[in-house]
matplotlib code that plots the C-alpha trace (Angstrom):
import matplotlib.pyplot as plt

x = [19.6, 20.1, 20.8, 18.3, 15.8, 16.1, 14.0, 11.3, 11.7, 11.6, 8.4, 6.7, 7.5, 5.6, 2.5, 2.4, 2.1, -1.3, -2.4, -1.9, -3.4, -6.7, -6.6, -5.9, -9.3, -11.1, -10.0, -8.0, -5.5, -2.1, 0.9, 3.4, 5.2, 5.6, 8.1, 7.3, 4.0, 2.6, 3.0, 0.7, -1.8, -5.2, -7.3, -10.7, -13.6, -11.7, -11.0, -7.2, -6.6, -2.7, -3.0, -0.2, 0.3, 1.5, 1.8, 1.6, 2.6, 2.7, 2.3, -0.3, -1.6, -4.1, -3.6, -6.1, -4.7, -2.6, 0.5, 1.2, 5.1, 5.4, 9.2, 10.7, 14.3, 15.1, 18.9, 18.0, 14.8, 13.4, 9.5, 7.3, 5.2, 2.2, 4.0, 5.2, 2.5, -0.1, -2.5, -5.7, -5.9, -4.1, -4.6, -3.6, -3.0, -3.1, -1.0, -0.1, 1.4, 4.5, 7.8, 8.1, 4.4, 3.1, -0.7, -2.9, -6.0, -7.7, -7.3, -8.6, -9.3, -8.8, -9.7, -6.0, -6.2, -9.1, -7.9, -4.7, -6.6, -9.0, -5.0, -4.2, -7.4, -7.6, -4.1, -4.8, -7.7, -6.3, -4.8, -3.0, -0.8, 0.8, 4.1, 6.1, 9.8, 11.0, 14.3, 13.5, 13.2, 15.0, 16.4, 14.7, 11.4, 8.6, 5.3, 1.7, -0.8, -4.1, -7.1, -9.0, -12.4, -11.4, -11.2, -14.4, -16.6, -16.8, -13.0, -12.4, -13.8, -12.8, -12.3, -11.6, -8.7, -10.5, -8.4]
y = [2.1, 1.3, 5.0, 4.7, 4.2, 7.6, 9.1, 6.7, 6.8, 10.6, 10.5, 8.2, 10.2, 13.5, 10.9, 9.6, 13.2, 13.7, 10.3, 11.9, 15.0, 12.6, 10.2, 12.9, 14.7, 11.5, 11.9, 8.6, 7.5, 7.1, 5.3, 5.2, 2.0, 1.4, -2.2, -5.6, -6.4, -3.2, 0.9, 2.2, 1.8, 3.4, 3.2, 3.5, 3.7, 1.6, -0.9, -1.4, -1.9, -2.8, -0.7, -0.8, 1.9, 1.3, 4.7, 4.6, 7.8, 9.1, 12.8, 13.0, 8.7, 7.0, 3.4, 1.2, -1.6, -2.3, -3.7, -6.8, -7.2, -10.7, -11.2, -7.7, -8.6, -11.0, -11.9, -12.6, -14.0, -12.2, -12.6, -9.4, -7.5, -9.6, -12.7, -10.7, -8.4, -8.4, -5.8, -6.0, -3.2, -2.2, 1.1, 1.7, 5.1, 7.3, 10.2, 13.0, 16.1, 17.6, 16.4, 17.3, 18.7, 15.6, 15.3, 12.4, 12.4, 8.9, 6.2, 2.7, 0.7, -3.3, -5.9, -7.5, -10.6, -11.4, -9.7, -12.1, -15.4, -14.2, -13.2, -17.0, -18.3, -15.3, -16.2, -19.7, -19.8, -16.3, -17.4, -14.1, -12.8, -9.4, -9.3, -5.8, -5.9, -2.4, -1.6, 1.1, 0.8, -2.3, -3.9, -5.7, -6.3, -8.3, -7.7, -8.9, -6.2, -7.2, -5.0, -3.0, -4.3, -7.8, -7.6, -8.2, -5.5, -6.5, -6.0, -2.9, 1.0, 4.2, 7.1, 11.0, 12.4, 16.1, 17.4]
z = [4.2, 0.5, -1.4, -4.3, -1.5, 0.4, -1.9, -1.6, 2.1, 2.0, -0.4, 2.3, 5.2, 3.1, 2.3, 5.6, 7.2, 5.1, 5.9, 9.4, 9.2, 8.0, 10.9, 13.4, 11.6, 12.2, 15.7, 15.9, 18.3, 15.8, 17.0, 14.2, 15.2, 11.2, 10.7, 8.7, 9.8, 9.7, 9.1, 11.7, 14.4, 14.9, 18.0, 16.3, 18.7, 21.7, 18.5, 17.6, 13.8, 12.3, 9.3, 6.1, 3.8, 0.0, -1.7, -5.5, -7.3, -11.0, -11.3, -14.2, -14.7, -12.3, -12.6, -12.0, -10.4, -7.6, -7.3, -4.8, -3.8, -4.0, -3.7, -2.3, -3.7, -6.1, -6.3, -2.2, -2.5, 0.1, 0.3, -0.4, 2.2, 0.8, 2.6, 5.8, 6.3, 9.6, 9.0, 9.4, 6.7, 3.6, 2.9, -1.3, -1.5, -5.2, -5.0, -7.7, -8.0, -8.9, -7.5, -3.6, -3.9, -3.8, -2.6, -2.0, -4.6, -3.2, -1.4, -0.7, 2.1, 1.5, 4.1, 4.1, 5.6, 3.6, 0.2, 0.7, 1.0, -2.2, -4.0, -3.6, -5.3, -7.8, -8.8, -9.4, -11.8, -13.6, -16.7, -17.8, -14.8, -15.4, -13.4, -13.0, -12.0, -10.2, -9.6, -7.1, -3.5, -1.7, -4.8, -7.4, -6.7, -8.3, -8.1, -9.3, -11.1, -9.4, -11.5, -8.6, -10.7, -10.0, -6.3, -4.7, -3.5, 0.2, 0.7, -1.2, -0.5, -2.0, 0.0, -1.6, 0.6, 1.2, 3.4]

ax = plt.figure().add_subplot(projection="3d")
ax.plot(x, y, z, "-o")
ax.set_aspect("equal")
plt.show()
């Protein structure tokens, strides 16, 4: 594991117990079988759904966009979860807080296969792309500010974390 990522990984693993607290409320079947196609799996009413979580934290700004990894490290080349990713959903998950008292505020649900084949078209008639590099994480990653306004309404729902 790269060094300047344990904290991330240790940030994830805090979030990831709240997003299991919720599922376990919603009385779903969780296996946390988490690798590059997906973070978790929930048995929903008999139905299995390959769900990914990407955490987004900043302890007193809600952004209100989301950011796509398109390449995950950039002197390697190495394609972004947008590229590797299987889930059927992508879970975008606002947290704030202070520092190790993190808590989750909101969170949306986005129908991933199809919010990936709408990225592609959205991406070629957008003329102004906003591209963010990040140096925290994996390595150098670059990825795509998508607006949450411009994503359609059918594959994008908010949900308040009350826990």
């Amino acid at each position: 594991m790269i060094e300047a990522a344990k904290p991330l990984f240790a940030f994830e693993e805090r979030m990831n117990s709240k997003m299991d607290r919720l599922y376990r409320f919603h009385e779903y079947e969780i296996i946390w079988n988490g690798d590059r196609q997906k973070d978790v799996t929930l048995i929903i009413d008999g139905e299995t759904k390959l769900i990914e979580h990407k955490y987004r934290y900043f302890p007193d700004k809600i952004w209100n966009d989301i950011l796509v990894e398109i390449v995950q490290d950039i002197p390697s080349n190495e394609k972004g979860w947008i590229h590797e990713c299987q889930a059927d959903i992508l879970t975008y998950i606002i947290c704030q807080g202070e520092k190790l008292d993190e808590h989750i505020v909101y969170y949306y649900d986005i129908q991933f296969k199809e919010f990936r084949e709408w990225l592609w078209g959205w991406i070629s008639i957008k003329r102004k792309l906003q591209y963010i590099t990040s140096i925290s994480g994996y390595g150098v990653t670059l990825n795509l500010s998508v607006p949450l306004d411009d994503i359609p309404e059918n594959l994008i729902k908010r949900y308040e974390y009350d826990l």
